[in-house]
C-alpha positions as CSV (number, residue, x, y, z in Angstrom):
1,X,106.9,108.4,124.4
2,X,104.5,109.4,126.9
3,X,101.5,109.2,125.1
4,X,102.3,105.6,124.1
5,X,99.7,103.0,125.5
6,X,99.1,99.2,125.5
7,X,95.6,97.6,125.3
8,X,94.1,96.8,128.2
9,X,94.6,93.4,129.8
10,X,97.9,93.2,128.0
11,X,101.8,93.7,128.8
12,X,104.6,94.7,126.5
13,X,105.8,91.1,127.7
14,X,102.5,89.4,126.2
15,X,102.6,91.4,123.3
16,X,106.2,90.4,122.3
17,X,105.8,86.7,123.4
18,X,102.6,86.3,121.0
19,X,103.8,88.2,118.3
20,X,107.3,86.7,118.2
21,X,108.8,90.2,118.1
22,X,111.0,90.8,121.3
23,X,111.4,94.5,120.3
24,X,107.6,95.1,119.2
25,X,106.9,98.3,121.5
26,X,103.9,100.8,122.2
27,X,103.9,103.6,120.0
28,X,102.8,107.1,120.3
29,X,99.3,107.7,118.1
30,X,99.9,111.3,117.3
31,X,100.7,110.1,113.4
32,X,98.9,109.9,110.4
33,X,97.5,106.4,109.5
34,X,95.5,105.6,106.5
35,X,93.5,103.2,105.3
36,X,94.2,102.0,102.0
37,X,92.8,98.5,101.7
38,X,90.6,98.9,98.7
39,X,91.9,99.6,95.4
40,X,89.7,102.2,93.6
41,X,88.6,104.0,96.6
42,X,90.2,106.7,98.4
43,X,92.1,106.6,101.3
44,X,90.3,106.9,104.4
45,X,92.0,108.6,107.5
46,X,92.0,106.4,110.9
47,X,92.5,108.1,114.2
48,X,94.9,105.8,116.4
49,X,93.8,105.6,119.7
50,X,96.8,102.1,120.3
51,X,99.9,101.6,117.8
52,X,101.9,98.8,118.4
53,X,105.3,98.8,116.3
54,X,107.1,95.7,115.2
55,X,109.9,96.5,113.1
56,X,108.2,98.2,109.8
57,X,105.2,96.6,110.6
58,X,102.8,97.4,113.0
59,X,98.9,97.4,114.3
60,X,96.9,100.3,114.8
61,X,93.8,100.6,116.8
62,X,91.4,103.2,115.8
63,X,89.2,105.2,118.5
64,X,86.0,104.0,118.2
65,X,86.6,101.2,116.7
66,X,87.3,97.7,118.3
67,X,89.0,96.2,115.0
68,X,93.0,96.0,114.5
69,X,94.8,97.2,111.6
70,X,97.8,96.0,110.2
71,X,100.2,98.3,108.0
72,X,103.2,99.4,106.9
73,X,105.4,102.1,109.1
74,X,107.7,104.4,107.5
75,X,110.7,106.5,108.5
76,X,108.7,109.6,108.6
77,X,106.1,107.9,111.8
78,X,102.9,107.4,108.7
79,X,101.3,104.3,108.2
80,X,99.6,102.9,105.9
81,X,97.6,100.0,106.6
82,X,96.4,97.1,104.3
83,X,94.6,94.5,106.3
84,X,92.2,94.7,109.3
85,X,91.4,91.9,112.2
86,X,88.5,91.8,114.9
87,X,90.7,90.2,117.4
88,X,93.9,91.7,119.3
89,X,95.3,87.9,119.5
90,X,94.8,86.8,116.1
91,X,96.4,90.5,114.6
92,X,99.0,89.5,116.5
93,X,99.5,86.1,115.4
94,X,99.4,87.7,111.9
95,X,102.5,89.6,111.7
């Protein structure tokens, strides 16, 4: 995927080594993510800049918006994400 991208400062081998995935990978962002975090309130749309796949789990960062989300992926390439982290390293360390 050509339009796949890691953070800056990191390699796929860092990303793997911290997350304890040795097949996590960089995903393309062209995808639809969702936030769906609170119950009661709609979904709101986030526009991936970064995804980083792990399995069926992976972390989405948003353009224009420093914070890493963590989510479910699914078969069709959607996500839905359920919990958010400030920090790269400790989203990372969640999975």
């Amino acid at each position: 995927m050509a339009d796949a991208q890691l953070p800056p400062g990191w390699t796929l081998q860092q990303i793997r080594d911290v997350s304890g995935d040795k097949e996590a990978v960089a995903l393309n962002p062209n995808r639809v993510v969702k936030w769906v975090a609170r119950p009661g309130a709609p979904d709101e749309v986030l526009h991936p800049e970064i995804v980083l796949g792990f399995h069926s789990l992976c972390l989405v960062k948003p353009v224009h918006d420093d914070d890493w989300y963590m989510g479910s992926l699914y078969e069709d390439g959607s996500i839905d994400c359920w919990s958010a982290y400030a920090d790269l390293y400790e989203a990372l360390r969640g999975l």
